[in-house]
C-alpha positions in Angstrom: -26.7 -20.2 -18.3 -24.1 -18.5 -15.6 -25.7 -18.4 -12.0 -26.5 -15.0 -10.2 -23.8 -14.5 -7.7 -25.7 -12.9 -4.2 -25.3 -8.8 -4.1 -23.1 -8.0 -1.6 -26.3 -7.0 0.9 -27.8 -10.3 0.5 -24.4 -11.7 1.4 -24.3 -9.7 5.0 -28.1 -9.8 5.3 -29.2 -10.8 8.9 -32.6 -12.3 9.6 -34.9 -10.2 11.4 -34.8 -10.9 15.3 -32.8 -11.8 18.1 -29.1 -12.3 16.7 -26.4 -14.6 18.3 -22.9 -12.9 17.0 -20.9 -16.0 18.2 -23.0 -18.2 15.4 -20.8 -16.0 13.3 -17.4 -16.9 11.6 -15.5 -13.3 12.5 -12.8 -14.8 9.8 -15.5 -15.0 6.6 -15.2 -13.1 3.7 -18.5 -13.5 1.7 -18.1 -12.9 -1.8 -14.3 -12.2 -2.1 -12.2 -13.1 -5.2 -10.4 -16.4 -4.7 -7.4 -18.3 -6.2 -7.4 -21.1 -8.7 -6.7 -23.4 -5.4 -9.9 -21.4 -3.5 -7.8 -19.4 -0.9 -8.9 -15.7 -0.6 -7.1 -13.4 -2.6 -5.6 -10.6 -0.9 -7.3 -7.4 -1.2 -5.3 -4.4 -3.3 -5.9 -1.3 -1.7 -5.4 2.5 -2.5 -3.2 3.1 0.2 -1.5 6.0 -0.4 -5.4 7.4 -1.1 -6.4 6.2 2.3 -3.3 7.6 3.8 -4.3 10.9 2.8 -7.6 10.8 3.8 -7.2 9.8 7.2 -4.6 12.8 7.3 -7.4 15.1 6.1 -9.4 13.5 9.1 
């Protein structure tokens, strides 16, 4: 039986209360794809999309 990976909400979730922001690593990436030797894949992005986008902006 495969485990439930967390939703993407749970991953970022923040308890209710006061919040300390340095108890945070600024550097994680919950949830992102990683290689066969665990580093963090990097991330393909529609550029040229975005590009014109932020034009339109």
């Amino acid at each position: 039986m495969a485990l439930e990976s967390p939703s993407m909400r749970q991953a970022l979730a923040v308890a209710a209360g006061p919040v300390n922001l340095a108890g945070f690593d600024t550097a994680a990436r919950p949830l992102a794809p990683v290689s066969k030797n665990g580093k963090p894949k990097k991330l393909r992005t529609a550029t040229t999309e975005l590009a014109a986008l932020q034009e339109r902006l």
